[in-house]
C-alpha positions as protocol buffer text, in pm:
chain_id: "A"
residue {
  index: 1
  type: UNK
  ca { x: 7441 y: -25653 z: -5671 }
}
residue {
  index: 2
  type: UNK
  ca { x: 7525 y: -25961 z: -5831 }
}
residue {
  index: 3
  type: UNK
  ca { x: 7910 y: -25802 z: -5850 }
}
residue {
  index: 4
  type: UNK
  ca { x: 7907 y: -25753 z: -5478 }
}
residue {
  index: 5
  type: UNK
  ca { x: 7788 y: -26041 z: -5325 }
}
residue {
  index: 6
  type: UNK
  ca { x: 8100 y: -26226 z: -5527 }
}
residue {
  index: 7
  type: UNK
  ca { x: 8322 y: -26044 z: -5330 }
}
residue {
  index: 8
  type: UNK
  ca { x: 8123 y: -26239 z: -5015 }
}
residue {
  index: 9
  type: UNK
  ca { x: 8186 y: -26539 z: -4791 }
}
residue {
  index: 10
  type: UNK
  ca { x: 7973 y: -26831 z: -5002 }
}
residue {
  index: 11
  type: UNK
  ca { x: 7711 y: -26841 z: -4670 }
}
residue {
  index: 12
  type: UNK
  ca { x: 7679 y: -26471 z: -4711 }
}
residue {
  index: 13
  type: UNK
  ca { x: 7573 y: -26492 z: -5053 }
}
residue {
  index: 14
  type: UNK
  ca { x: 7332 y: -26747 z: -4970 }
}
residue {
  index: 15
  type: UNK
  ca { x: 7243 y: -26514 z: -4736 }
}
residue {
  index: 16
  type: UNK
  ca { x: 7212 y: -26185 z: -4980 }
}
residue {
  index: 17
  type: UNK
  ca { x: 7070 y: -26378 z: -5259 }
}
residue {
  index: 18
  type: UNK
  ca { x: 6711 y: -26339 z: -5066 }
}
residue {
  index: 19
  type: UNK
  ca { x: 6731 y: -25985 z: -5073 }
}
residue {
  index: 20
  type: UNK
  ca { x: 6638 y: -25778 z: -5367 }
}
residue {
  index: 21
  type: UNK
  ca { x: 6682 y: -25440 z: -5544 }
}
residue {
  index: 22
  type: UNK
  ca { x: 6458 y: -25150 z: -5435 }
}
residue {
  index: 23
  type: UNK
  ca { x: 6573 y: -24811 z: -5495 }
}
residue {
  index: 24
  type: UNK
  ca { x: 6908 y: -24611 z: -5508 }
}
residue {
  index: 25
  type: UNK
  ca { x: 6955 y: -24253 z: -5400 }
}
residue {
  index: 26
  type: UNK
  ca { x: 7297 y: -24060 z: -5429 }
}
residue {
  index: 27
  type: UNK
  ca { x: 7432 y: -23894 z: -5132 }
}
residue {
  index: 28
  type: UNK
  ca { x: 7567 y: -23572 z: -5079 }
}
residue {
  index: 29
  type: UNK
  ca { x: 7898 y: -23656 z: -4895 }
}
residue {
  index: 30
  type: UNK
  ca { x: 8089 y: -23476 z: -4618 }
}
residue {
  index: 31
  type: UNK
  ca { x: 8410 y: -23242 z: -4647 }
}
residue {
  index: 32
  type: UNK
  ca { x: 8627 y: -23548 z: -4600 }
}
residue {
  index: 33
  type: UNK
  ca { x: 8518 y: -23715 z: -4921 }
}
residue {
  index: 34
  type: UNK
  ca { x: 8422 y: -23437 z: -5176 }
}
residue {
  index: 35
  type: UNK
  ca { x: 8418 y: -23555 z: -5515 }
}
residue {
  index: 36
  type: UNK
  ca { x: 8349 y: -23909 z: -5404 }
}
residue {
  index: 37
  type: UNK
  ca { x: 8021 y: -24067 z: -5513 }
}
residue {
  index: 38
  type: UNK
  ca { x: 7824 y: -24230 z: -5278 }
}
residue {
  index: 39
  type: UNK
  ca { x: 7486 y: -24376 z: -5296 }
}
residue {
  index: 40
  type: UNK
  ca { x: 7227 y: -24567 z: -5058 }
}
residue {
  index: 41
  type: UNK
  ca { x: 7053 y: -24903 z: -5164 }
}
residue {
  index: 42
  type: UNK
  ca { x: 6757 y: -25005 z: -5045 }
}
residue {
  index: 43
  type: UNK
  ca { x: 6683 y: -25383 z: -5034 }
}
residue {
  index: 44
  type: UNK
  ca { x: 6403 y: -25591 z: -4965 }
}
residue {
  index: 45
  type: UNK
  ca { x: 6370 y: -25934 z: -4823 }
}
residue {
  index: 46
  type: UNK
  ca { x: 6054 y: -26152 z: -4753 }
}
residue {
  index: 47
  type: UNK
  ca { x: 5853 y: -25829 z: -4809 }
}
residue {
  index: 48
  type: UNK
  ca { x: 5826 y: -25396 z: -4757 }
}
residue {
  index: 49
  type: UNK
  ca { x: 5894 y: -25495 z: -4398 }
}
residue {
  index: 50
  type: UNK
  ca { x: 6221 y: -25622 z: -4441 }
}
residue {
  index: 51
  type: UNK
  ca { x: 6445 y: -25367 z: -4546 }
}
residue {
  index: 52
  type: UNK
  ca { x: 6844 y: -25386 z: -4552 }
}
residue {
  index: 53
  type: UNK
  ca { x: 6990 y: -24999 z: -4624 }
}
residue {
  index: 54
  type: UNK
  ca { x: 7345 y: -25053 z: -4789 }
}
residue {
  index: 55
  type: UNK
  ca { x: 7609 y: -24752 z: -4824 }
}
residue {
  index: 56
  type: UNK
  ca { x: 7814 y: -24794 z: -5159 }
}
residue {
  index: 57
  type: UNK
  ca { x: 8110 y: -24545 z: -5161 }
}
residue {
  index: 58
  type: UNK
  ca { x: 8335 y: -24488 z: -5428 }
}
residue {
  index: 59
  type: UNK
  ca { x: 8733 y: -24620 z: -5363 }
}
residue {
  index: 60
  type: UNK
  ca { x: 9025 y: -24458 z: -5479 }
}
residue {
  index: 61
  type: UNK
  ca { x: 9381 y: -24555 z: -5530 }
}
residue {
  index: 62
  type: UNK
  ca { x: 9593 y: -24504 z: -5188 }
}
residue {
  index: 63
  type: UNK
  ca { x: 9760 y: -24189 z: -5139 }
}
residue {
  index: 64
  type: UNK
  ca { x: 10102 y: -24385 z: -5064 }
}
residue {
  index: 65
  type: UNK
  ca { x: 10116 y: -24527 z: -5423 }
}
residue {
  index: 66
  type: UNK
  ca { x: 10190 y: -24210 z: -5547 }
}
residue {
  index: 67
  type: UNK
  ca { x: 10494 y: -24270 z: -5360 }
}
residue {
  index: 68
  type: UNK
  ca { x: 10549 y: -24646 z: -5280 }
}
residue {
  index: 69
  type: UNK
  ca { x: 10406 y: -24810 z: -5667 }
}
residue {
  index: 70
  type: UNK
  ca { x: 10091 y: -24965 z: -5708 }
}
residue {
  index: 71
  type: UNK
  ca { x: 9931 y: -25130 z: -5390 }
}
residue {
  index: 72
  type: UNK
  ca { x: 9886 y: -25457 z: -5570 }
}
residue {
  index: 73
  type: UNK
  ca { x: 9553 y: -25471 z: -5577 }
}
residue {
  index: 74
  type: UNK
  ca { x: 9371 y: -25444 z: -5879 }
}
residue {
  index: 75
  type: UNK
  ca { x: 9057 y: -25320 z: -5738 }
}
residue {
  index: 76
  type: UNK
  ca { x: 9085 y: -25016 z: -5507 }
}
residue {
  index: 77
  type: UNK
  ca { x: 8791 y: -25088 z: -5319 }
}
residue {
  index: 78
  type: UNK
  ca { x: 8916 y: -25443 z: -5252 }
}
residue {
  index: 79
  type: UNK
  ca { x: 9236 y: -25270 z: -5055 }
}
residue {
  index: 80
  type: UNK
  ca { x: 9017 y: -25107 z: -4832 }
}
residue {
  index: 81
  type: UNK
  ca { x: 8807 y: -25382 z: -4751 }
}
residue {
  index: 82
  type: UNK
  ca { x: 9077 y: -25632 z: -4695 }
}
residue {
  index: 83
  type: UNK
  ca { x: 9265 y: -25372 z: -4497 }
}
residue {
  index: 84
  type: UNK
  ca { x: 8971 y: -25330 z: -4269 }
}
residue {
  index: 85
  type: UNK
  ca { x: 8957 y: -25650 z: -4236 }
}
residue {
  index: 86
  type: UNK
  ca { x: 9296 y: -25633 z: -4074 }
}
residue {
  index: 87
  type: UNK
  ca { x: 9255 y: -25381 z: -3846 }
}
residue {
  index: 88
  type: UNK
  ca { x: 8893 y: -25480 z: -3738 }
}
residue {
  index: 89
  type: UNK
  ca { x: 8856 y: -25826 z: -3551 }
}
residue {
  index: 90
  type: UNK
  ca { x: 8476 y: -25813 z: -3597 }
}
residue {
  index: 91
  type: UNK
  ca { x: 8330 y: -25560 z: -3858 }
}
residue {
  index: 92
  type: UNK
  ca { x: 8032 y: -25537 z: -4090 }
}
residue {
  index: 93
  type: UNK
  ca { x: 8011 y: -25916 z: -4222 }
}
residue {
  index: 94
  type: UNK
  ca { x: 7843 y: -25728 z: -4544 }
}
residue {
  index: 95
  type: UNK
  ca { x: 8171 y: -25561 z: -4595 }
}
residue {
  index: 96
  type: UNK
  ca { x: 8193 y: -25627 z: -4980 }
}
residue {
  index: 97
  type: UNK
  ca { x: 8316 y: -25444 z: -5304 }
}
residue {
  index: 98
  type: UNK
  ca { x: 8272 y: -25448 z: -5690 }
}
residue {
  index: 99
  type: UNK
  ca { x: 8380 y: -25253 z: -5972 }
}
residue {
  index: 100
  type: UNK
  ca { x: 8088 y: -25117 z: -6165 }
}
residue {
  index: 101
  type: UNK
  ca { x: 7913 y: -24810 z: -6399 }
}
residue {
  index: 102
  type: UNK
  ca { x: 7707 y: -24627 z: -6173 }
}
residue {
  index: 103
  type: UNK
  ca { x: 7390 y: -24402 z: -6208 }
}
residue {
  index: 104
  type: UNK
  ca { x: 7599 y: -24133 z: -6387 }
}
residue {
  index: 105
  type: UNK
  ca { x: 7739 y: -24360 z: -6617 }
}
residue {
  index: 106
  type: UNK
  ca { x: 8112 y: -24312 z: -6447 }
}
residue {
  index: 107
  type: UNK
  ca { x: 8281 y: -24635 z: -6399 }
}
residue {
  index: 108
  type: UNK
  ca { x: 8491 y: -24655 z: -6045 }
}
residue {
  index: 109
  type: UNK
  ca { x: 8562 y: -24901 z: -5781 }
}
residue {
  index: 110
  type: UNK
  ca { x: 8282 y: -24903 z: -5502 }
}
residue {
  index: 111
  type: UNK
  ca { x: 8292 y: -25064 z: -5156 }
}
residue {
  index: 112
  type: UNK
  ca { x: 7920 y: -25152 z: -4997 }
}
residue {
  index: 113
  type: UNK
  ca { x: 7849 y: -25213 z: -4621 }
}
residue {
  index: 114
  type: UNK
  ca { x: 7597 y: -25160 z: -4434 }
}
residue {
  index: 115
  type: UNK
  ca { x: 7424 y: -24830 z: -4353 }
}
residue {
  index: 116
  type: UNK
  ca { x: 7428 y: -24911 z: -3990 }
}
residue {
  index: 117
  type: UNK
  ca { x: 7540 y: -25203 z: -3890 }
}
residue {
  index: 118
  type: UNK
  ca { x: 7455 y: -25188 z: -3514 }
}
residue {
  index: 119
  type: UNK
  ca { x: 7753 y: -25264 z: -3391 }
}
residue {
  index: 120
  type: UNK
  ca { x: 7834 y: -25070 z: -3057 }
}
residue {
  index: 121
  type: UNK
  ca { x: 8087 y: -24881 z: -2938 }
}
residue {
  index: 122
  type: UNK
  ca { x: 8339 y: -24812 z: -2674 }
}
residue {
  index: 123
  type: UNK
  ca { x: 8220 y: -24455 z: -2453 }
}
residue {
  index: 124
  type: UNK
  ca { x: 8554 y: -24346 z: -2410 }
}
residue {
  index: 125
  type: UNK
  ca { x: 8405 y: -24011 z: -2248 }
}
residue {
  index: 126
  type: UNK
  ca { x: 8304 y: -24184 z: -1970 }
}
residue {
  index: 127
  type: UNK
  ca { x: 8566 y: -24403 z: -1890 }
}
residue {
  index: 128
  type: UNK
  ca { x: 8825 y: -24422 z: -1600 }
}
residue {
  index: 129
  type: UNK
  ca { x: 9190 y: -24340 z: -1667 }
}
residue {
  index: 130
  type: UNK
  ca { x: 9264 y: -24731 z: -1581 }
}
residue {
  index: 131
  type: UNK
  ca { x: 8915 y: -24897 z: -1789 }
}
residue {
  index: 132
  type: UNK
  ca { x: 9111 y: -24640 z: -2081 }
}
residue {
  index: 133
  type: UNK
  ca { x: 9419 y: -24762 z: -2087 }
}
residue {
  index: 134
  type: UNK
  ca { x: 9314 y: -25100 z: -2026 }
}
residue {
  index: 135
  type: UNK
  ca { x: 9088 y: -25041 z: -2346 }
}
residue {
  index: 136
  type: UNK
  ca { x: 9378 y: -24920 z: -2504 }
}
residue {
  index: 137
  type: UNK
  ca { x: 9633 y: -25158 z: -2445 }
}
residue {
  index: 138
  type: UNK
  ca { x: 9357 y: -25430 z: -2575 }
}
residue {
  index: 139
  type: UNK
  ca { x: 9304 y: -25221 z: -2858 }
}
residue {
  index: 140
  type: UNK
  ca { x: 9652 y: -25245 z: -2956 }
}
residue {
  index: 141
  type: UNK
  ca { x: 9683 y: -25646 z: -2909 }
}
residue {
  index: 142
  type: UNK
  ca { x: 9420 y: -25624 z: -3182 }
}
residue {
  index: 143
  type: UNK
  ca { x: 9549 y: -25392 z: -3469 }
}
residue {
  index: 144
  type: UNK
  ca { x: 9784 y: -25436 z: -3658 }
}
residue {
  index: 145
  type: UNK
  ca { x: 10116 y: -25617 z: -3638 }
}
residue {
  index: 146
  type: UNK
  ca { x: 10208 y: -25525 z: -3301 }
}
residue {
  index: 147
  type: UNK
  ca { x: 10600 y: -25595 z: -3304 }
}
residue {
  index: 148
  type: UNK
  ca { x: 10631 y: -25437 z: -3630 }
}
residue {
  index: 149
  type: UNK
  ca { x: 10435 y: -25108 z: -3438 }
}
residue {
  index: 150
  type: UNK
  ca { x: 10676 y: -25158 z: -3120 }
}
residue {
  index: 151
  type: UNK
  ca { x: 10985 y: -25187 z: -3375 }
}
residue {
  index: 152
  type: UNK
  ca { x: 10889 y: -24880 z: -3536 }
}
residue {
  index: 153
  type: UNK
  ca { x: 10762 y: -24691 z: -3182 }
}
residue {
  index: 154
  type: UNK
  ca { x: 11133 y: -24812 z: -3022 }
}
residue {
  index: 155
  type: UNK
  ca { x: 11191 y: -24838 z: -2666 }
}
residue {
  index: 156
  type: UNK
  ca { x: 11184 y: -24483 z: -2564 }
}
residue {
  index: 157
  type: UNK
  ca { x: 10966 y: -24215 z: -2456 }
}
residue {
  index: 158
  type: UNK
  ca { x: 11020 y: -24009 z: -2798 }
}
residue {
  index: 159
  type: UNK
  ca { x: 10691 y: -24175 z: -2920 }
}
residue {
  index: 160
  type: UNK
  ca { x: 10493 y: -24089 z: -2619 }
}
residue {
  index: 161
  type: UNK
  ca { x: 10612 y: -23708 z: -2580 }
}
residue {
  index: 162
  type: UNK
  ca { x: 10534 y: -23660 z: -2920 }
}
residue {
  index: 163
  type: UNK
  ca { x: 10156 y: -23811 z: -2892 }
}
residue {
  index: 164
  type: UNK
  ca { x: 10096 y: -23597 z: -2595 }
}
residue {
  index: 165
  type: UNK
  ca { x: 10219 y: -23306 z: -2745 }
}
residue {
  index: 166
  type: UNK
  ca { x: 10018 y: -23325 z: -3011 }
}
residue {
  index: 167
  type: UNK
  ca { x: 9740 y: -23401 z: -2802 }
}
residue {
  index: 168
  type: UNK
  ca { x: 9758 y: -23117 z: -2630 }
}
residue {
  index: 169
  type: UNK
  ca { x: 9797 y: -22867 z: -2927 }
}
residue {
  index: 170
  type: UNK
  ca { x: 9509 y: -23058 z: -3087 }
}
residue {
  index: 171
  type: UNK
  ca { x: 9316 y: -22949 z: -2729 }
}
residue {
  index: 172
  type: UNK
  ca { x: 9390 y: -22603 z: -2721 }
}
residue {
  index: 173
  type: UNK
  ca { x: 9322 y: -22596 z: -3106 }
}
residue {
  index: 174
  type: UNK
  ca { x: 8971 y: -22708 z: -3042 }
}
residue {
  index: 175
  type: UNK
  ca { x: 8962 y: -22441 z: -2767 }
}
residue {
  index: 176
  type: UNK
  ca { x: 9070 y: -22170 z: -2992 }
}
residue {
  index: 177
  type: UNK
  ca { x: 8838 y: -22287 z: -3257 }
}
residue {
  index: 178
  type: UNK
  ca { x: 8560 y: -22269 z: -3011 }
}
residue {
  index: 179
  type: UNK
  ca { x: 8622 y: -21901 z: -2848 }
}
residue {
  index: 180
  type: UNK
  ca { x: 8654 y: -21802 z: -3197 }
}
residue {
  index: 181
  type: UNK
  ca { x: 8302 y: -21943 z: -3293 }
}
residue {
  index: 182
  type: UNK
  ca { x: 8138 y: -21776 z: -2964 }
}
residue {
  index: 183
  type: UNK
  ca { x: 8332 y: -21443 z: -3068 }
}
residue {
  index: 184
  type: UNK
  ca { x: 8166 y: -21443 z: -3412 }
}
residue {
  index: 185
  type: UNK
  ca { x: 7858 y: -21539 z: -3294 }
}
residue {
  index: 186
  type: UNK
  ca { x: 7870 y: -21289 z: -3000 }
}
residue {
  index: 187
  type: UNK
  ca { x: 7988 y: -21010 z: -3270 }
}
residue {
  index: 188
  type: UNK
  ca { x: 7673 y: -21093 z: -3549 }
}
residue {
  index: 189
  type: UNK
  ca { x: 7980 y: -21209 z: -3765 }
}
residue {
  index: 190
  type: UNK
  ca { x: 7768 y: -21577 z: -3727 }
}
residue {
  index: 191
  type: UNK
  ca { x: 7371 y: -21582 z: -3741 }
}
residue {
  index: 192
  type: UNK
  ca { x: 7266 y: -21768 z: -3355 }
}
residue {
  index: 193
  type: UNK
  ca { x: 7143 y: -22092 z: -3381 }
}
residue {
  index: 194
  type: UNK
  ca { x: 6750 y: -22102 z: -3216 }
}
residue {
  index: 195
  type: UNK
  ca { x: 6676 y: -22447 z: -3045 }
}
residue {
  index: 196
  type: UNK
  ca { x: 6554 y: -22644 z: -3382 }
}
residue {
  index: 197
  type: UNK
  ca { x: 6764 y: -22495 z: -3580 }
}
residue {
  index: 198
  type: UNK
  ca { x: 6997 y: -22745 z: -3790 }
}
């Protein structure tokens, strides 16, 4: 912990110093990130009451420096924390990393943030075509470097046909995916799901 909270604003590790260690447990990670270890820490503040949950995930090298050289950064985790710091204007102020042995004895670079940090989100479901785009075009002010996006987008509508076409395909993929579900589970290929069931 000590590790992390270096990586920290000094007020934040004012902040983290009156927490302490309470328990570990590994998670079993999604299809996205198989073969990455992950754990959740439990910390405790003032007393059993006061618990902070923190996610530590394992960081790898970038996929890109197999092909553009080393990223630069010595510490993998450290690339993807400074890189969300980029792209998010206000994200988990927890957002740390360290390099450490964990549980297993397997030394790695880890990122820790917050299990939740209750930051809220955008219901793009519900929104009108005009709140969307509005929400988009604001979205866009905020990542990234937007001329060197616009450079690379250009001034025609090759960018745009291509997005839509690919959000259509990725529409009727879904669609597809989904008859193909109810087939199997209307043909006992799939056992039904009661209410309950997870």
């Amino acid at each position: 912990m000590k590790a992390y909270q270096e990586s920290l604003a000094p007020s934040l590790r004012s902040l983290m110093t009156r927490f302490r260690y309470a328990g570990m447990a590994r998670k079993v990670v999604g299809v996205r990130s198989v073969g990455i270890r992950e754990c959740a820490v439990m910390l405790l503040g003032r007393d059993d009451g006061d618990p902070l949950l923190m996610k530590v995930k394992e960081a790898q090298p970038s996929v890109l420096e197999t092909y553009l050289g080393p990223s630069g950064y010595t510490n993998a985790a450290e690339r993807v924390v400074e890189g969300e710091w980029l792209m998010q204007a206000g994200g988990d102020i927890l957002l740390g990393w360290l390099r450490c042995a964990g549980p297993d004895g397997h030394e790695a670079d880890y990122y820790v943030r917050q299990m939740r940090d209750w930051k809220g989100s955008a219901g793009v479901d519900s929104m009108t075509p005009q709140l969307l785009a509005d929400y988009g075009r604001s979205s866009g002010l905020l990542t990234g470097d937007r001329i060197a996006i616009a450079s690379y987008l250009g001034s025609g509508d090759a960018a745009d046909i291509t997005l839509t076409r690919f959000a259509g395909a990725y529409a009727e993929q879904n669609e597809g995916d989904y008859a193909a579900l109810r087939a199997a589970a209307a043909s006992n290929r799939l056992p039904r799901l009661k209410p309950g069931d997870s």
